[in-house]
N, C-alpha and C positions, 0 to 999 in steps of 0.2 A: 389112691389115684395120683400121679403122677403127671400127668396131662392134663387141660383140658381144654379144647379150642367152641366158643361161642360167638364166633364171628359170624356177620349177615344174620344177624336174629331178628333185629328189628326189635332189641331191647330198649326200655324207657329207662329203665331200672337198673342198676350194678345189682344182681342175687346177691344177697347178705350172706347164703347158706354157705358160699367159697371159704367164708371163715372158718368152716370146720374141717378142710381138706388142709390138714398139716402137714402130709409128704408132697406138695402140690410142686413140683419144678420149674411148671411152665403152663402159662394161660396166658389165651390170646382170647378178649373179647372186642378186637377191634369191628368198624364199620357196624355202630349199632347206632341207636339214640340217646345214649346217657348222656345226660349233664350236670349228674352229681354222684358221687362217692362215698358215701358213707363212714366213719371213721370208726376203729374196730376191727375190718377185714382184713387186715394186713398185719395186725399184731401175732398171729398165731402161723403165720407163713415164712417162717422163717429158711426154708428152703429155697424159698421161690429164686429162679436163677434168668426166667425170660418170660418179659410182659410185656404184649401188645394192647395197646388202647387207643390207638390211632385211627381216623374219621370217627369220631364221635364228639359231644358238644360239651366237650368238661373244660370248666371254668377255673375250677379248683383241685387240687391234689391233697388229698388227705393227712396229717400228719403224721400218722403214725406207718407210711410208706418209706418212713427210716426202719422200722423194725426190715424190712429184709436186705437185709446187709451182704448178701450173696447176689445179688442181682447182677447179673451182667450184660443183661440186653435189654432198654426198656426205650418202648417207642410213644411217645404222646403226642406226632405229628398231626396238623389237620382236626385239630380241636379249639377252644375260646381262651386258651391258658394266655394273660398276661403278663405276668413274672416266675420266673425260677424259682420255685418255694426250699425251703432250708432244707427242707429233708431231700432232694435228691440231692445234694451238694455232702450229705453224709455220707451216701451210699458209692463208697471207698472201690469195689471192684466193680464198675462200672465198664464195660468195654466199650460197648456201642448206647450211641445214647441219640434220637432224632427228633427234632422238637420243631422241622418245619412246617407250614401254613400254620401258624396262630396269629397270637398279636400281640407278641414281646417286642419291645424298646430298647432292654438290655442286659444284654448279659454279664453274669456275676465272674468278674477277674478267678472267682477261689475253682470254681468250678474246672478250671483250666490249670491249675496244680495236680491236679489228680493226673498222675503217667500212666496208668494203666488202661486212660480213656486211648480208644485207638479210631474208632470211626464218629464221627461226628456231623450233624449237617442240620442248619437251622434256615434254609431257603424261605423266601416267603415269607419274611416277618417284616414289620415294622420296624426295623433295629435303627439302632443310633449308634451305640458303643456295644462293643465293634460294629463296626457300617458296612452292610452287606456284601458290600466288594468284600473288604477283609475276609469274611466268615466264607466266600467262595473259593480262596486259595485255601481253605482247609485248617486243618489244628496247627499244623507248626506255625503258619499265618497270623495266627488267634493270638497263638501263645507270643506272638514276638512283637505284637501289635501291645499286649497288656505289660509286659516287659518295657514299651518304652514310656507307657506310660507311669510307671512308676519310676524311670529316671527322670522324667521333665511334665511339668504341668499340663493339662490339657486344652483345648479350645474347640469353642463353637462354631462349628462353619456352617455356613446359607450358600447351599451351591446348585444352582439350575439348571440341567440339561434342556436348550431348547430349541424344537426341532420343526422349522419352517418348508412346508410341504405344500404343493397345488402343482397347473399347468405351467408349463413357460412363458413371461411376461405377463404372469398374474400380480406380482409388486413385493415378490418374497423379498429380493434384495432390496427394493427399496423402503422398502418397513424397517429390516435388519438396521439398515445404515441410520434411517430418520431416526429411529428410537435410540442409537448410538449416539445419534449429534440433532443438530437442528433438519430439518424436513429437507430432502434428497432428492430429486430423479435419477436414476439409474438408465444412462443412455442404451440402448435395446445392444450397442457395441459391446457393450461391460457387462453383460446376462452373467449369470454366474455360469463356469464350466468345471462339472463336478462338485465339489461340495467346500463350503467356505465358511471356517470357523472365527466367530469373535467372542471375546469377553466383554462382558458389559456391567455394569453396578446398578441398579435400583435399590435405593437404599439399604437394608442389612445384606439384601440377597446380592448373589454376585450370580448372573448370566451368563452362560455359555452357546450363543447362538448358532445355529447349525444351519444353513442354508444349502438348500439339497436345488441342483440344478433342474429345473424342468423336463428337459429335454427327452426322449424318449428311450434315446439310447443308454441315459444312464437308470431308469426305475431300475433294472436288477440288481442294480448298488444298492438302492436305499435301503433294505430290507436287514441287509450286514449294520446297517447303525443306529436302526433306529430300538432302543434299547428301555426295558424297564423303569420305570418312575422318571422317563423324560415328556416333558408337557409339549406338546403337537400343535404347532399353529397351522392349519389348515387356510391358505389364502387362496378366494376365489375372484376371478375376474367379473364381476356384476357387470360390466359392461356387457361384455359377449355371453354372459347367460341368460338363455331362455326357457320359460318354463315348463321344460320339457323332457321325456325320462331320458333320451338319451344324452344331452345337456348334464343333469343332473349325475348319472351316471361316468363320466368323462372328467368333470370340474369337480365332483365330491362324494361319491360312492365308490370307486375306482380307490381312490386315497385314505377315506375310513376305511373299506373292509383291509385293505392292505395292512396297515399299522394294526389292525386288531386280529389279525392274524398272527401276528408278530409277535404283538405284547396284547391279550383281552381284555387288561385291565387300565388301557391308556386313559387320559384327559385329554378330551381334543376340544380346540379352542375356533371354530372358522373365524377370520375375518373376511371381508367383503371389501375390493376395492373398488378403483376408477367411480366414485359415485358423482365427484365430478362430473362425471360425461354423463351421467344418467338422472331425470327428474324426480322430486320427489316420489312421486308416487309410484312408478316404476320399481323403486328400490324397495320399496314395503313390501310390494308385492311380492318380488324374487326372493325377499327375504323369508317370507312368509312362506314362500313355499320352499324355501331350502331347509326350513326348519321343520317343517310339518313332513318329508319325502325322511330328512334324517331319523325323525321320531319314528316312522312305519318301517323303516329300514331297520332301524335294532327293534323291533317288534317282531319283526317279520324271522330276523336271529335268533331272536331266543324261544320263538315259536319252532325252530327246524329243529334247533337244540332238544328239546323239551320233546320233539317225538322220535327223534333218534334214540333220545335214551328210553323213551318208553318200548318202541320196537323192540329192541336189544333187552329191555328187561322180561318183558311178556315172551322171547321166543324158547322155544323148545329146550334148546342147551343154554341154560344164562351163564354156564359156566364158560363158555366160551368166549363171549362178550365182557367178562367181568372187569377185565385192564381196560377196555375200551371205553367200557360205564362210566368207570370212575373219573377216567381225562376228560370225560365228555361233562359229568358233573361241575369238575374244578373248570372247567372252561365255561357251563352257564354260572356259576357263581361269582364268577369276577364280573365287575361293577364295572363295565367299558360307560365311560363316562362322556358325552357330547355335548360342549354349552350351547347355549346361545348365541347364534350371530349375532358380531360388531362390522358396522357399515362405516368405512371411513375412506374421509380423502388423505391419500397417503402425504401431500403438498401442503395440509392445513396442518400447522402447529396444533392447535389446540388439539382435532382428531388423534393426532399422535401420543399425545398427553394423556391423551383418558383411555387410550388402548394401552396405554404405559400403566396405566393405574388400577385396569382392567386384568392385564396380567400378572401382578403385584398380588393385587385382592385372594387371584386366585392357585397362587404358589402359596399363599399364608393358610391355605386350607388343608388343616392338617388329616384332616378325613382322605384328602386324594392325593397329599403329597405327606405321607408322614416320613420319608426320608429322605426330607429335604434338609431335616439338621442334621449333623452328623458330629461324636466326638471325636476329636483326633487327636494326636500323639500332636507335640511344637514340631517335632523333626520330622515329621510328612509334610509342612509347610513349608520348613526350613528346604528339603530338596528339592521342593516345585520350585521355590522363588529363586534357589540356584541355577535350575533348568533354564529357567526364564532370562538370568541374568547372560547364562552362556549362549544361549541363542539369540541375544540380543547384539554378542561382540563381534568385532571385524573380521578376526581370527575364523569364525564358525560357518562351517561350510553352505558355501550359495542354495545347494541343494535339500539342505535342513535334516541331513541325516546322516549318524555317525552310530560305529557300532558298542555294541553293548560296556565292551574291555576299556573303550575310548569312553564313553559315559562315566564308569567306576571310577577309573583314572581322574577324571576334569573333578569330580565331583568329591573326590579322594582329598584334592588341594586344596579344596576351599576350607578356611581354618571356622568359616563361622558354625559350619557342621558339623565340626570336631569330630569323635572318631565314633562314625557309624560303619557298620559290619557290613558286610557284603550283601550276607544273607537278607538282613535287615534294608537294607537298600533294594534289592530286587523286590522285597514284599512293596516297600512304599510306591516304586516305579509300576507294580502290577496294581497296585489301586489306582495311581495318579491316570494309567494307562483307560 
């Protein structure tokens, strides 16, 4: 036997009995239940050339999965594997290798020696080094990210995408600005139009605030930016909400389902303003039920989810549904995450303080933000702060945009960069990007 495909079985078990198929070329027992492997099985397979094990719950990979040293396509995507274990790092004629949806941190520089790897794709993980931007421009990306790292030291960055979302003159900007500096009103003239980027520091973390304009003609932008592992601050206007569905649906249904359409796996944060104008008890209330409407809302999701895919699995042809099943799966399984409303007055120091401290708490949560550190090469720092310094001079165009040849160029002169490659420069600009 030469083949053997055992996928969709609804296996607990890796069969031990595979060990006795020693002309075995290729087995695929993906999409089953195993979550362990056995060690043994692989010693006598010294043919084996293509292995699928991918949607399945293995944790671990067997050692002696260096005995097949002919392997050239092996996929363990969409399982519990933490680390890259030594033995694929053996296995020399590798061609394609996929190791996305698990829950790697990082990947091993040696692995990316090997030239005969030609397709590669780790989506979906937890990475740090390389940092999942990198790993999305691909192996030459990989390989020139690990390259610089072996010429210059590395470092640890704390960097937050964050993405302020509700109605028009809900207090987005004025949150933005307070948490920047001292407490703010943002006169209704200076609304934001279009979308308005700042950096900001909260102690190790560095902020990158995104303030998306209300207004209605621009939501078909939002959706272009609002992007993977960025934390969602949802502001609503407590004053003008009343508790009521279509309220509810307008001020904070509207703007979850949106974003989790987008990314299923976001952290959205509401906050709740103007409580100023609104009495104590007023505010408990609307709180109360903004919280209680959110909660039956993602109920109510993963309730639709959960019989879609049943529909599709129970009908006549499941083969026909089989791609649909599976997205439909990895879509109920991401963790869309919705805290707890905070009710502040955007005007009070203090309030601002503890929503500062509030969103601090909850980027150090490495459960919902695990790529929030990242390792990086010095010379990806080194071009950002370049960037920074040239858009800062007299010289640099009123309109903040210059093309590509004119980038390499500016960035060519500066002596503190010394001599980075071209290639190498488009990789860091497609991260920094």
């Amino acid at each position: 036997l030469k083949e053997l495909a055992l996928s969709k079985n609804e296996l607990a078990e890796f069969p031990v009995e595979i060990k006795n198929l020693r002309s075995l070329e290729k087995l695929e027992i993906n999409q089953n239940k195993m979550q362990n492997i056995p060690e043994g099985i692989f010693c006598s397979l010294h043919r084996l050339k293509h292995l699928k094990l991918n949607n399945n719950r293995i944790s671990k990979l067997p050692d002696d999965l260096s005995n097949c040293g002919g392997l050239e396509y092996f996929n363990i995507s969409s399982n519990w594997i933490r680390v890259i274990p030594p033995c694929i790092l053996t296995l020399k004629k590798l061609v394609e290798l996929y190791v996305g949806n698990n829950k790697l941190r990082k990947l091993p520089a040696e692995l990316f020696e090997n030239k005969v790897l030609k397709k590669f794709n780790a989506r979906s993980n937890p990475l740090r080094e390389p940092p999942d931007e990198v790993c999305s421009g691909g192996l030459k990306q990989i390989r020139n990210y690990f390259s610089q790292l072996q010429k210059s030291d590395a470092e640890e960055v704390k960097k937050i995408k964050t993405i302020f979302l509700g109605e028009s003159m809900a207090g987005k900007s004025t949150i933005c600005k307070s948490l920047c500096m001292e407490p703010v009103v943002v006169p209704t003239e200076e609304r934001t139009v279009g979308i308005e980027i700042n950096e900001f520091q909260i102690e190790d973390f560095t902020f990158y605030f995104w303030d998306f304009a209300g207004q209605h003609e621009y939501y078909l932008t939002h959706h272009v930016f609002i992007t993977p592992q960025a934390f969602v601050i949802l502001v609503i206007n407590l004053q003008s909400y009343s508790s009521n569905d279509e309220d509810f649906k307008s001020h904070v249904q509207f703007w979850i389902s949106n974003v989790l359409m987008r990314v299923p796996d976001s952290v959205v944060l509401p906050v709740g303003t103007h409580i100023d104008c609104c009495d104590k008890e007023a505010v408990e209330v609307k709180k109360k039920d903004i919280v209680t409407r959110i909660r039956e809302m993602l109920e109510e999701r993963k309730k639709k989810l959960d019989q879609k895919i049943k529909f599709m699995e129970e009908n006549n042809d499941p083969e026909m549904f089989l791609e649909q099943v599976d997205n439909l799966k990895q879509l109920a399984n991401c963790r869309a995450k919705v805290l707890d409303l905070v009710a502040i007055n955007c005007k009070n120091r203090d309030d601002i303080m503890q929503l500062r401290t509030k969103i601090l708490e909850c980027v150090r949560e490495e459960e919902d933000f695990p790529n929030a550190v990242k390792i990086l090469p010095l010379s990806y720092r080194a071009v950002e702060k370049a960037i920074l310094e040239m858009s800062h001079a007299e010289d640099f165009p009123a309109h903040g945009m210059m093309s590509l040849d004119e980038l390499f160029s500016s960035l060519g002169k500066k002596e503190k960069l010394g001599k980075v490659e071209k290639e190498v420069l488009k990789d860091i600009l497609r991260y920094l990007h």
